[in-house]
NUZATOR-228574 format. One line per 4 residues: number of its first residue (from 1); their letters; for each residue z, x, y of N, C-alpha, C, CB. Coordinates in pm, whole numbers. Glycine has a CB too. Layout:
# residues N
NUM = A = Z:X:Y:Z:X:Y:Z:X:Y:Z:X:Y | ...;
***
This chain:
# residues 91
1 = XXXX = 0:85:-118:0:0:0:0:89:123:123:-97:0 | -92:92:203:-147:170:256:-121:106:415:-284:190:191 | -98:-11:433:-47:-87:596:-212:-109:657:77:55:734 | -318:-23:607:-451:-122:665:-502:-207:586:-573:-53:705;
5 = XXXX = -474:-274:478:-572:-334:405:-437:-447:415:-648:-256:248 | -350:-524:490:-228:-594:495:-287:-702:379:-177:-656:663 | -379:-796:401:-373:-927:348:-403:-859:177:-505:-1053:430 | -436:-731:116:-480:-729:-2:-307:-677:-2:-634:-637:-53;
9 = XXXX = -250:-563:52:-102:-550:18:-2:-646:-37:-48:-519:119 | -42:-744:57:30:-912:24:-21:-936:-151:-69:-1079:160 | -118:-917:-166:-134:-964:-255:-50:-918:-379:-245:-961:-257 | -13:-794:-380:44:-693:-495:209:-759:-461:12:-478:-460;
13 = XXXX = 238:-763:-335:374:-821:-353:410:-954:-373:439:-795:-260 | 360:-1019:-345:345:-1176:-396:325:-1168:-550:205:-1261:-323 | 248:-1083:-591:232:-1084:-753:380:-1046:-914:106:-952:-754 | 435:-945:-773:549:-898:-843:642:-979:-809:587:-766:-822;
17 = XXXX = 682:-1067:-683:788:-1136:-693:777:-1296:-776:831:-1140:-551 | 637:-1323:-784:573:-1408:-881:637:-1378:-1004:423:-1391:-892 | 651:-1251:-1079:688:-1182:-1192:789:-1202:-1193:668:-1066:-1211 | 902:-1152:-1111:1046:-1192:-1119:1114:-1305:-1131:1093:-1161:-1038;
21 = XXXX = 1030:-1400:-1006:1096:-1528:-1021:1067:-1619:-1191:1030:-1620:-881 | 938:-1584:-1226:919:-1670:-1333:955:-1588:-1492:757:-1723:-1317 | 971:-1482:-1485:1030:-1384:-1579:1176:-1370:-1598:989:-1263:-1543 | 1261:-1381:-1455:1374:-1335:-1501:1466:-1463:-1444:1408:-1178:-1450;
25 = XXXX = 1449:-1482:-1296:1500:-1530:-1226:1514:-1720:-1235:1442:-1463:-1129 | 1393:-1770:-1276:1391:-1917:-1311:1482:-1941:-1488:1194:-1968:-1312 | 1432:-1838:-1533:1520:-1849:-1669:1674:-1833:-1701:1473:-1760:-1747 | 1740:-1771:-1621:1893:-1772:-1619:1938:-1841:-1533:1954:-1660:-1603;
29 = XXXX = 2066:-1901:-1539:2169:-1951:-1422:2273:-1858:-1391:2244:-2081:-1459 | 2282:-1760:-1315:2323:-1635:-1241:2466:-1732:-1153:2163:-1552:-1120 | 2580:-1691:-1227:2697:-1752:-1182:2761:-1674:-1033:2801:-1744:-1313 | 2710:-1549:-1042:2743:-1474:-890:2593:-1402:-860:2893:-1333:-899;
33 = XXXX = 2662:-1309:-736:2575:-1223:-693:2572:-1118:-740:2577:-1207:-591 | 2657:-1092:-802:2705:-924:-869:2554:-984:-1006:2972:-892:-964 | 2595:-1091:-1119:2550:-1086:-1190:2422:-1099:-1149:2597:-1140:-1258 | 2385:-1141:-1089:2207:-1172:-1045:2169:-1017:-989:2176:-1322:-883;
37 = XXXX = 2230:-948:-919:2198:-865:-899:2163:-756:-1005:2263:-853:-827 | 2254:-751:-1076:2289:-656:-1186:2114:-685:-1302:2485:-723:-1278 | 2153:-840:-1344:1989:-882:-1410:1890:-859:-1319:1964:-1044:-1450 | 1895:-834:-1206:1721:-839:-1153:1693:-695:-1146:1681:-918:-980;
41 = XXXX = 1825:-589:-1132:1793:-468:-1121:1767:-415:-1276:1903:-397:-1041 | 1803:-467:-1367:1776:-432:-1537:1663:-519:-1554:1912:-474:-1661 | 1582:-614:-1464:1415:-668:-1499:1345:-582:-1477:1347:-780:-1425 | 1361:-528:-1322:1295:-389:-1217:1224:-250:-1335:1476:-297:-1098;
45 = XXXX = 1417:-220:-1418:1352:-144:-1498:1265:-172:-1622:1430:-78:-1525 | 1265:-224:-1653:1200:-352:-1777:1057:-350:-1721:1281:-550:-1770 | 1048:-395:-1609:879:-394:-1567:814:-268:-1516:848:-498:-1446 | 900:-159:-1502:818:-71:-1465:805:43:-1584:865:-22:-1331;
49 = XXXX = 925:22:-1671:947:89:-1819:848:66:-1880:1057:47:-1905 | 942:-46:-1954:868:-112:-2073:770:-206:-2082:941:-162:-2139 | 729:-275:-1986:635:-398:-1979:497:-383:-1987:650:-467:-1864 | 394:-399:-2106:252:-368:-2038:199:-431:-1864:144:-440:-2156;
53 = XXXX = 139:-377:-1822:65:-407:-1726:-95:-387:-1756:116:-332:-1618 | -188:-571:-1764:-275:-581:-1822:-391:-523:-1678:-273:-729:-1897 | -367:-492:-1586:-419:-449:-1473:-430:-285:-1467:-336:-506:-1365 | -335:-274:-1544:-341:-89:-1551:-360:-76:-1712:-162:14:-1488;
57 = XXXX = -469:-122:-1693:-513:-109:-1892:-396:-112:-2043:-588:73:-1916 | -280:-217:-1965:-176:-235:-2082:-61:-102:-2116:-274:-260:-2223 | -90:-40:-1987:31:66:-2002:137:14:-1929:2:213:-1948 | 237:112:-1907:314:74:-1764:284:159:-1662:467:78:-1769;
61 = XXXX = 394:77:-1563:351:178:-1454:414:310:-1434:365:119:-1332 | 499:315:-1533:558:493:-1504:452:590:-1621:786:519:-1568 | 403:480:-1669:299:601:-1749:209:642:-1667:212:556:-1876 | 148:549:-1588:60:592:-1484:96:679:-1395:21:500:-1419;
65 = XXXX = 195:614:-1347:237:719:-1233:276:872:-1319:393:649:-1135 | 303:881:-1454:327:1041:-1478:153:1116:-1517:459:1061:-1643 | 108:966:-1540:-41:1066:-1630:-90:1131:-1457:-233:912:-1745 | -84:997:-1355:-144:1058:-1201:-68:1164:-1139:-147:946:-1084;
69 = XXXX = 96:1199:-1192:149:1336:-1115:81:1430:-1194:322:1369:-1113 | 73:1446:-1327:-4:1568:-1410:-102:1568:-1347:-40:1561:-1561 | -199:1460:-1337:-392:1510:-1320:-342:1602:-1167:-564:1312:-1275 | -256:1515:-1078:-235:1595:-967:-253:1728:-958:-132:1582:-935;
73 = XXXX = -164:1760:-1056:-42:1882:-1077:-166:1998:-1128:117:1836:-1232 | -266:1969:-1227:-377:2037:-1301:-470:2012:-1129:-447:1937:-1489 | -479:1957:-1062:-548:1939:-949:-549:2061:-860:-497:1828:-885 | -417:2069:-811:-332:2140:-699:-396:2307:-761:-116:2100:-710;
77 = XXXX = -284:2296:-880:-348:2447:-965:-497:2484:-949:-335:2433:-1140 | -573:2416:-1054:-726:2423:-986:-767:2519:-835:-758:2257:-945 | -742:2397:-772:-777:2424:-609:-693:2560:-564:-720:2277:-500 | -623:2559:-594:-510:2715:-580:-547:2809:-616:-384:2731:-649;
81 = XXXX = -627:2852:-756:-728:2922:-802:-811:2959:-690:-796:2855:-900 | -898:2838:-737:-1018:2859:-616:-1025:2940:-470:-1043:2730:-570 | -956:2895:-402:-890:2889:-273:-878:3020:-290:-760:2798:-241 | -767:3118:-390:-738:3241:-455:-916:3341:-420:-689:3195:-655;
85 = XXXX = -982:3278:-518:-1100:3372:-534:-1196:3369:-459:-1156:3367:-637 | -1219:3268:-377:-1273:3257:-229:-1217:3336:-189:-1264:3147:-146 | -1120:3347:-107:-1060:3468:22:-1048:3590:-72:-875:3429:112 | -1055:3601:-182:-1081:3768:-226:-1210:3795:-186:-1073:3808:-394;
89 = XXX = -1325:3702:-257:-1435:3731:-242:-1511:3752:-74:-1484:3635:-324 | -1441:3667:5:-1492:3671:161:-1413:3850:185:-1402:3497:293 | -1347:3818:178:-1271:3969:238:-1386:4109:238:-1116:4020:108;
***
């Protein structure tokens, strides 16, 4: 979420609180705030753990987010190389 594309941003958060309310939140009767709190923060991890996400090809999202820090990470290195044997070679 990037703050220029607002009405598509909306869309990703409307989708996840869509998720909560009808996943966690419509299905229990939450006698306090401690307990509601406590269940929505153990859904949080649940959906970003364990839950496929059929939008990110049925993984989750911390798989994604680790497979995208590695490609990064093999990225950075790469370019660091490079960058390396360029300024030897200009010199």
């Amino acid at each position: 979420m990037d703050g220029r594309g607002r009405c598509i941003d909306n869309i990703f958060t409307e989708r996840l609180w869509r998720s909560v309310k009808y996943e966690e939140v419509y299905l229990k009767s939450y006698r306090d705030i401690e307990k509601a709190w406590n269940n929505i923060t153990d859904y949080f991890q649940f959906y970003n753990e364990h839950r496929p996400h059929q939008s990110l090809n049925y993984q989750t999202p911390t798989e994604v987010y680790h497979q995208n820090k590695t490609s990064q990470t093999k990225l950075q290195t790469v370019n660091r190389r490079n960058t390396s044997i360029l300024s030897r070679s200009t010199v």
